[in-house]
N, C-alpha and C positions, 0 to 999 in steps of 0.2 A: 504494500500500500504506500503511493508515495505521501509524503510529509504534507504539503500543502492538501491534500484529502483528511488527512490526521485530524491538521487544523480546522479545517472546515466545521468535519463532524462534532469538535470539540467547542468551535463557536456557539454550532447550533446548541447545543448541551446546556450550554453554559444561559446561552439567549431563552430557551426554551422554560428551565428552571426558572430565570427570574421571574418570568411571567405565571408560570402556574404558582411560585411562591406569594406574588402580589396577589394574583386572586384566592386566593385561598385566605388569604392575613387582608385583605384588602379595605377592613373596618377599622380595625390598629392604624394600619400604618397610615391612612391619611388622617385620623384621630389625634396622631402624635404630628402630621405636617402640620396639620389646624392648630395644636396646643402643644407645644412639648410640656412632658410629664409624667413618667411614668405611675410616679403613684396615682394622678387623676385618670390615667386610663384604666388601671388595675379596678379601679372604683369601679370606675364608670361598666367596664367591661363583665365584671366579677371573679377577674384572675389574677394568678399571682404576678407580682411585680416581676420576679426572677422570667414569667415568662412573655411579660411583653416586653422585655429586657430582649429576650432572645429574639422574638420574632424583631423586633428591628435593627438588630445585629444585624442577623441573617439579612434583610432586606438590603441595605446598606452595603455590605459584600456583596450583595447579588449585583447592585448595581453601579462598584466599584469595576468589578470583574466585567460585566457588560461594556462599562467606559472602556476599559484596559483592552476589550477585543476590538471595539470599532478605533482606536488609533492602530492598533494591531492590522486591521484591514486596510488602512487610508497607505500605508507603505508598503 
């Protein structure tokens, strides 16, 4: 398989992911663009802080890694 196939499939992965993670989380995470806070979304949501902690981690990664592949593509 050559390398630029690698990449490709590994774009898409990485593209695919962010998207199904935003909608899946996609009450959070624009809850916390509107307000950052996690204690008030914990409230507001009914969960713990540690895990809307995590969900916009992850998000954030997801769309650090998404930036990182489309400069990855423009060269």
């Amino acid at each position: 398989m050559h390398t630029s196939s690698i990449r490709r499939f590994l774009h898409a992965f990485f593209i695919l992911k962010k998207v199904d993670f935003y909608s899946s989380n996609q009450g959070i995470i624009n809850d916390f663009q509107k307000k950052p806070g996690l204690v008030h979304i914990s409230k507001k949501r009914g969960i713990d802080v540690s895990e809307v902690y995590n969900i916009i981690r992850t998000h954030d990664i997801n769309v650090l890694n998404t930036n990182i592949i489309k400069l990855m593509e423009i060269k």
